[in-house]
C-alpha positions in Angstrom: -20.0 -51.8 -30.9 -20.7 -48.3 -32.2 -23.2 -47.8 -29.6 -20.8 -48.0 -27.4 -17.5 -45.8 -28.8 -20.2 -43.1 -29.0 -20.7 -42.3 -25.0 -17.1 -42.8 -24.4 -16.3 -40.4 -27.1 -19.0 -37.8 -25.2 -17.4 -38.4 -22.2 -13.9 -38.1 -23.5 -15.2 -34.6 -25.2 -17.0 -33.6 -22.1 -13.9 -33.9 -20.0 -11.6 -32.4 -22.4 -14.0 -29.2 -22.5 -14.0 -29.5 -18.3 -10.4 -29.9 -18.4 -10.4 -26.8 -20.9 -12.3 -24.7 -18.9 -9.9 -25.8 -15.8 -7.2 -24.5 -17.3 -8.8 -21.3 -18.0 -10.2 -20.7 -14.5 -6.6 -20.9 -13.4 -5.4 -18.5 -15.5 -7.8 -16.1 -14.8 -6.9 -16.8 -11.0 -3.4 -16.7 -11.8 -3.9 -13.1 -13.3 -6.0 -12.3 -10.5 -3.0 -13.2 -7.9 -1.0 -11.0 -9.9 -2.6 -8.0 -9.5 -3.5 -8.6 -6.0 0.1 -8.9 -5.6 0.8 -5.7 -7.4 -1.8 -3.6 -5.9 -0.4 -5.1 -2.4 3.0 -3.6 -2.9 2.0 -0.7 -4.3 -0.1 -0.5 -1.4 2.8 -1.4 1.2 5.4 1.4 -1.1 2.6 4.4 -0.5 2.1 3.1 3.1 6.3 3.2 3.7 6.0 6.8 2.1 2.9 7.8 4.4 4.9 6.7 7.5 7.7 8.7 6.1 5.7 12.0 5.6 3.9 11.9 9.1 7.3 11.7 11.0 8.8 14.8 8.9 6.0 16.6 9.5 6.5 15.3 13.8 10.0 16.6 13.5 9.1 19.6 12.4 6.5 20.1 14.6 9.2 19.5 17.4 11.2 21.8 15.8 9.1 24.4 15.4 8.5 24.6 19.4 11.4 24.4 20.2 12.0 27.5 18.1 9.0 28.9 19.7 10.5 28.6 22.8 14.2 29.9 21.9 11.7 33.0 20.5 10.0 33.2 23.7 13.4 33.0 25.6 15.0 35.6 23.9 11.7 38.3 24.2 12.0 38.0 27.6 15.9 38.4 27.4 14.9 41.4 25.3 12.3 42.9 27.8 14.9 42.5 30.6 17.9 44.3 28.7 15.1 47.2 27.7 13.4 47.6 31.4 17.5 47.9 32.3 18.1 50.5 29.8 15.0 52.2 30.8 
């Protein structure tokens, strides 16, 4: 009868360490989704920023033409009133 207790008592040790190790690879997983996660919305935060950023800087290019314009406009309003006065 010993003979026999003694496998199952191997095999009952054996799949408590599997189920140890189980557990273990999960957490490590876990912690690994974790920071996945993080790093993903840290990601998505700088990406919201980025998107931010480049459309300022469109605006302002629009801006800045349309000053270049109101420039070039009033040179020409300029060169008019001093070929009159001429």
């Amino acid at each position: 009868m010993a003979s026999k207790k003694k496998p199952t008592d191997l095999t009952t040790q054996i799949l408590i360490q599997i189920r140890d190790e189980i557990r273990q690879t999960n957490e490590r997983l876990e912690r690994l989704e974790r920071r996945q996660t993080d790093s993903e919305t840290r990601l998505a935060t700088e990406l919201v920023a980025l998107a931010k950023a480049v459309n300022d800087v469109r605006v302002l290019i629009i801006d800045m033409r349309q000053d270049q314009r109101r420039m070039e406009a009033l040179e020409e309003r300029v060169l008019h009133v001093e070929r009159k006065v001429s």
